[in-house]
C-alpha positions in Angstrom: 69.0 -69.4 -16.8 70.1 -67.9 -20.2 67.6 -66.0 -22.4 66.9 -68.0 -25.7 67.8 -66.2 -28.8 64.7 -64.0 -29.9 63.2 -63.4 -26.4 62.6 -60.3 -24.0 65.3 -59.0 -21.9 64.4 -58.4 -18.5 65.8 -54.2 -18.6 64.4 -51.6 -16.8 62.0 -49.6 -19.3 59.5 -47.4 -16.7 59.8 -44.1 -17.2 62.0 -43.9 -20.4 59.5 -42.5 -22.7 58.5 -40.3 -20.4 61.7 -38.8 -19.7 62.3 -38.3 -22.9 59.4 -36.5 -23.7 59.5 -34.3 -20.8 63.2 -33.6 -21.7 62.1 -32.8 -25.0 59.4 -30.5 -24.4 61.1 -28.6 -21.8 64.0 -27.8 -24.0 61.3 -26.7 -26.4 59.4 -24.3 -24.3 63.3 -23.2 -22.8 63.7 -22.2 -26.4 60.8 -20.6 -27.1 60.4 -18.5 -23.9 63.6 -17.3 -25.3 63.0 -17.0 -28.2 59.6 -14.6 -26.9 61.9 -12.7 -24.8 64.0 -11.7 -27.8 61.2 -11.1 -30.2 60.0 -8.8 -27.5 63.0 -6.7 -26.8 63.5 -5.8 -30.0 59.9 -5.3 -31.6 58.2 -3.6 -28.3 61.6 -2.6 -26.5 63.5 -2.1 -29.5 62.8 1.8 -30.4 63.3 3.0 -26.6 66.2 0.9 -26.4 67.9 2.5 -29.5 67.0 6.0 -28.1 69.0 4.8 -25.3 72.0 3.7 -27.0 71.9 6.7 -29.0 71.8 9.4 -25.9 74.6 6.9 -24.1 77.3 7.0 -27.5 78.0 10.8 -27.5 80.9 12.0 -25.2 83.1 15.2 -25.1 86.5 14.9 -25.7 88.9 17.6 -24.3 91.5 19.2 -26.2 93.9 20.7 -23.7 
């Protein structure tokens, strides 16, 4: 009827470590692919993307 003191309660436990490993190693790799994509953009991407923003600042102002 009621557990004794000391023994086992009968709770669900399937799957709990494994969803928290799964949850923890896809927020890792989330992190990391984004952390790649940055890393990326601005080592390999970085010096065409500066030339970019360089050629896209300049603008003519008229004086009428």
């Amino acid at each position: 009827m009621f557990p004794s003191i000391g023994s086992k309660k009968d709770t669900r436990t399937v799957g709990r470590g494994f969803q928290s490993i799964f949850l923890i190693v896809f927020t890792l790799l989330m992190i990391a692919s984004i952390e790649a994509r940055l890393a990326y953009l601005q080592i390999v991407e970085g010096p065409k993307l500066r030339e970019r923003a360089e050629a896209n600042r300049y603008f003519t102002l008229n004086a009428n």
